[in-house]
C-alpha positions as CSV (number, residue, x, y, z in Angstrom):
1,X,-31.8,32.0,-87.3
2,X,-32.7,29.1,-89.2
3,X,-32.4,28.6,-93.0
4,X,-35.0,26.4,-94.8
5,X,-33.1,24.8,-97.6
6,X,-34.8,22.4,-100.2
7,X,-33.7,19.2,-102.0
8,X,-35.0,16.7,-104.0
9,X,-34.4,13.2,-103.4
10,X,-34.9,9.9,-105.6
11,X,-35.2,6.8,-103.6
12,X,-34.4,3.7,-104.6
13,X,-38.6,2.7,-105.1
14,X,-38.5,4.7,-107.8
15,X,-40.2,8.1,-105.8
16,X,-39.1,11.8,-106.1
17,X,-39.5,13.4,-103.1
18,X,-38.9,17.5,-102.2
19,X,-37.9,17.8,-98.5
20,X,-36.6,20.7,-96.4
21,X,-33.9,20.9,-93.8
22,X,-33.9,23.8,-91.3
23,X,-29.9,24.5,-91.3
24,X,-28.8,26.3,-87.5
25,X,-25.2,27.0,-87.2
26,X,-23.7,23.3,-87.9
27,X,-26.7,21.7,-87.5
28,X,-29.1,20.1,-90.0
29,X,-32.6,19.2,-89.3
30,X,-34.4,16.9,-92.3
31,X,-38.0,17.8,-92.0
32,X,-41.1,16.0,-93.7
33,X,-41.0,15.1,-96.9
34,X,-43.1,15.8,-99.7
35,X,-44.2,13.2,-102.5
36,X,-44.3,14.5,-105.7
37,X,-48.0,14.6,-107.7
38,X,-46.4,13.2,-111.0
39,X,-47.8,9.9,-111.1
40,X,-44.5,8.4,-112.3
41,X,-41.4,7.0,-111.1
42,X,-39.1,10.0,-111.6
43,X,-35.4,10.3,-111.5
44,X,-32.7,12.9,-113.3
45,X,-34.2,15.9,-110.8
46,X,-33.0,19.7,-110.9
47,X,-34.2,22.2,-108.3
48,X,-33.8,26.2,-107.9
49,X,-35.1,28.7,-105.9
50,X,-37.9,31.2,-107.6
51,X,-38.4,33.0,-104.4
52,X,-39.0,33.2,-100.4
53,X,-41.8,30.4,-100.9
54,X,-41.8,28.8,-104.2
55,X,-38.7,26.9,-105.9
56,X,-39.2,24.9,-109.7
57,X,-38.3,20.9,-110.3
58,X,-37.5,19.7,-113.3
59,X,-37.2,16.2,-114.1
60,X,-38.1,13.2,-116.5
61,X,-40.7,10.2,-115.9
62,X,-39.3,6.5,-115.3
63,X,-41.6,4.9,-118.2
64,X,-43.0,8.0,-119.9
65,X,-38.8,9.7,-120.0
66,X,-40.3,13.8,-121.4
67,X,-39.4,16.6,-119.6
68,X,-41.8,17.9,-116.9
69,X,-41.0,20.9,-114.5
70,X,-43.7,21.8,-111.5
71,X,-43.3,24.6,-108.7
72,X,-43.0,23.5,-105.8
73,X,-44.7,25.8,-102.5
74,X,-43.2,25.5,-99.4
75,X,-45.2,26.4,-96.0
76,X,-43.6,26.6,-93.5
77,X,-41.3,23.3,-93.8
78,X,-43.9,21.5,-95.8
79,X,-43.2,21.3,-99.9
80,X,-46.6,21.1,-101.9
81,X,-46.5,20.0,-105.2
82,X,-48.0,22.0,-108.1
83,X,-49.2,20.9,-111.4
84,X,-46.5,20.1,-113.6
85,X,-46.0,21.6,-117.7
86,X,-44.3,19.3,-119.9
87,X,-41.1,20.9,-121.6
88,X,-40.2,18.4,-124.2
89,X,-42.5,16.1,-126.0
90,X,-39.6,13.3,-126.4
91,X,-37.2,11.5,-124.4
92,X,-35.3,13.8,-122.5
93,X,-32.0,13.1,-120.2
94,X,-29.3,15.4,-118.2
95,X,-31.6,17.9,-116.8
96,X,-30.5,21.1,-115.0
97,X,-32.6,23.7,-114.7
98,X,-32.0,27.7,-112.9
99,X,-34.8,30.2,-112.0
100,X,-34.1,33.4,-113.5
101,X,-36.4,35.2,-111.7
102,X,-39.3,34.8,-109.7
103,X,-41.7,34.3,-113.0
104,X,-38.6,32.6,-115.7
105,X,-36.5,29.9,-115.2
106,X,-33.9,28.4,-117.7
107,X,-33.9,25.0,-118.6
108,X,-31.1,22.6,-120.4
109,X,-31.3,19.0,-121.2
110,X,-30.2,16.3,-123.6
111,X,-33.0,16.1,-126.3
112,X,-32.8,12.2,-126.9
113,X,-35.3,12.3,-129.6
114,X,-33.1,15.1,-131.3
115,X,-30.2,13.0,-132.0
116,X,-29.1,13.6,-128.1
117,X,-28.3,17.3,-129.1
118,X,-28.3,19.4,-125.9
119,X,-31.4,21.7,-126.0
120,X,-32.3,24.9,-123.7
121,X,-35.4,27.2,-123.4
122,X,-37.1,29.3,-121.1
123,X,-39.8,28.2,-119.1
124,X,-42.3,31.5,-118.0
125,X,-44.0,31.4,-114.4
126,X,-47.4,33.0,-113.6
127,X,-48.1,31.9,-109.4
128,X,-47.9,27.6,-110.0
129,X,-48.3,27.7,-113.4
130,X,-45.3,26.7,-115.9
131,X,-45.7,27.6,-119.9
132,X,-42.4,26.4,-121.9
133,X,-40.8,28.5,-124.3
134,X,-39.5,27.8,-127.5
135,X,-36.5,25.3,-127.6
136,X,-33.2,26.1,-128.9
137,X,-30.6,23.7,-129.7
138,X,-27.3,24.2,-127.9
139,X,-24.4,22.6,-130.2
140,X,-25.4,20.0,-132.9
141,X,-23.6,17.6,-131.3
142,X,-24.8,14.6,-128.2
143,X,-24.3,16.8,-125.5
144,X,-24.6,16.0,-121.5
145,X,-24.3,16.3,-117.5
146,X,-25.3,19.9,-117.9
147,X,-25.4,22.8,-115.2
148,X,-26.8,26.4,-115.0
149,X,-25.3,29.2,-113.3
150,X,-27.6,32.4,-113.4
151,X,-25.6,35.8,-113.9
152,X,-29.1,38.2,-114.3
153,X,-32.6,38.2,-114.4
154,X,-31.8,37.6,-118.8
155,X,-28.8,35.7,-119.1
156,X,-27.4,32.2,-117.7
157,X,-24.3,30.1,-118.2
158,X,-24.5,26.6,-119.1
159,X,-21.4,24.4,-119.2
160,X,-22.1,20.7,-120.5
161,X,-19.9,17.4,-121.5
162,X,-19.5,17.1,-125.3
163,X,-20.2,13.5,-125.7
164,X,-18.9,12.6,-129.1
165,X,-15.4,15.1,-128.3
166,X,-14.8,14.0,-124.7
């Protein structure tokens, strides 16, 4: 039976894209591609699965650089952009981001315009529509290259690089 798999993909014009692959055995199969509604160049993309249909983005704006997450709805093999809820009001870098659930997803990130400290919160999902949570610093400290493991529908590893401590 075939798997449909989703990944996001930055090309070198500056585009973010969300395309599918149908995955057989061995055998991959890239279907259409999706442009993403965000008006933007964007670029430091994280994806993850909310459910059987639906999976969240969460990336920054070439020339804007805030966070912005948007579900993305898949049909078949063809990802839909929704419209996207800004997470962080300042420069934001390193993003990773794991669904929690079908209606939460965690998100983690450099803050840039908190003195680079790395920064998580949880972003609550009602169909399309993304409402962030309250940030909460993660170490005072200019933190990076994050990634989320999810252990349960109300908890979440993050491992990170501590800049300034190699």
């Amino acid at each position: 039976a075939d798997v449909v798999v989703m990944v996001l993909k930055y090309n070198p014009s500056g585009n973010l894209y969300a395309v599918t692959a149908s995955i057989s055995s061995s055998t991959i199969t890239w279907n259409t591609a999706g442009l993403a509604n965000i008006g933007f160049s964007g670029s430091s993309p994280s994806i993850s699965k909310l459910s059987t249909n639906n999976a969240i983005a969460c990336y920054k704006k070439d020339g804007d650089t805030k966070g912005y997450c948007s579900v993305i709805t898949v049909s078949g093999t063809t990802p839909t952009w929704n419209a996207e809820a800004k997470f962080n009001d300042a420069a934001t870098a390193y993003i990773s981001c794991s669904a929690l659930s079908s209606t939460s997803a965690i998100v983690a990130y450099q803050d840039v315009g908190n003195s680079n400290y790395g920064t998580a919160q949880v972003l609550s999902i009602s169909g399309t529509t993304i409402t962030p949570g309250t940030e909460y610093v993660i170490e005072n400290s200019d933190n990076r290259c994050f990634s989320i493991a999810t252990m349960s529908s109300t908890s979440a590893i993050i491992t990170f690089t501590r800049w300034d401590n190699n």
